[in-house]
C-alpha distance (Angstrom), angle and dihedral (degrees) to the residues before:
residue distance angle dihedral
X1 . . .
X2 4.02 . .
X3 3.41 125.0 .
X4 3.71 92.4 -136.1
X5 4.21 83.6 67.0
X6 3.60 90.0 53.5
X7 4.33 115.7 93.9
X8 3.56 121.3 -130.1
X9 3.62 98.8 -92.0
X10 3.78 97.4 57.6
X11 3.93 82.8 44.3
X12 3.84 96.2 55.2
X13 3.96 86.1 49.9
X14 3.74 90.2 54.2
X15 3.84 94.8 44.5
X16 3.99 88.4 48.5
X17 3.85 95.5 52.5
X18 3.80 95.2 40.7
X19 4.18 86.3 52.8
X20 3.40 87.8 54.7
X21 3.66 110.3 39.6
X22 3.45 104.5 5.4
X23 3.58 96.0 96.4
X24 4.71 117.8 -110.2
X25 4.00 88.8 -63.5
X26 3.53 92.0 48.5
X27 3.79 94.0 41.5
X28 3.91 90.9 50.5
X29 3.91 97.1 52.9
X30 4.17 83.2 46.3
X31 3.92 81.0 60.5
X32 3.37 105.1 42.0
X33 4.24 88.5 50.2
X34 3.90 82.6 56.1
X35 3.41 101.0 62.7
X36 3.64 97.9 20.9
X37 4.08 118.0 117.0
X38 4.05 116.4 -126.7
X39 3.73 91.1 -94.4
X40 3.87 92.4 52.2
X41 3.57 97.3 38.0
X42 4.11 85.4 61.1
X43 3.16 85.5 57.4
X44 3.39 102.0 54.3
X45 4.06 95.3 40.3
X46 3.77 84.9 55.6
X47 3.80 101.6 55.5
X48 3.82 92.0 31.6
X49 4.10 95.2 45.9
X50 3.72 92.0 128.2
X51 4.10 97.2 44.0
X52 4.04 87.3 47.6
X53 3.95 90.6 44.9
X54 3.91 98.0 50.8
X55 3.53 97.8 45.8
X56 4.05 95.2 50.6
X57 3.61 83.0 52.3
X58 3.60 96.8 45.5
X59 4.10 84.4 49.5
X60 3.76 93.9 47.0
X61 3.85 94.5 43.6
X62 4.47 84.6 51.5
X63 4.14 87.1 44.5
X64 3.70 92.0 50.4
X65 3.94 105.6 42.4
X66 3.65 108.4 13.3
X67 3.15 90.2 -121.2
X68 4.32 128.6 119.1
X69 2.95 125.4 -145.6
């Protein structure tokens, strides 16, 4: 998985867990994909692939068992 193939929703999901348990370097890309524009938030999926990745997992893996991890 990449995050660029991911769409905005499953993004935003990503962004909101990693501000809140990602830990402050986490929490400060989360921010900066909030209020980034389109070109920007490229940018950021592409040097932050892995971050964006494990945190949509993380959120899936919650959503489908009920379980955190």
């Amino acid at each position: 998985m990449k995050a660029i193939d991911l769409d905005y929703d499953m993004l935003w999901q990503a962004a909101k867990l990693m501000e809140r348990e990602g830990g402050s370097f986490a929490a400060h890309i989360a921010q900066a994909f909030f209020v980034a524009d389109s070109l920007n938030r490229e940018t950021l999926l592409a040097a932050f692939d892995d971050l964006f990745c494990k945190f949509y997992r993380q959120y899936r893996h919650t959503q489908i068992t009920g379980e955190t991890v």
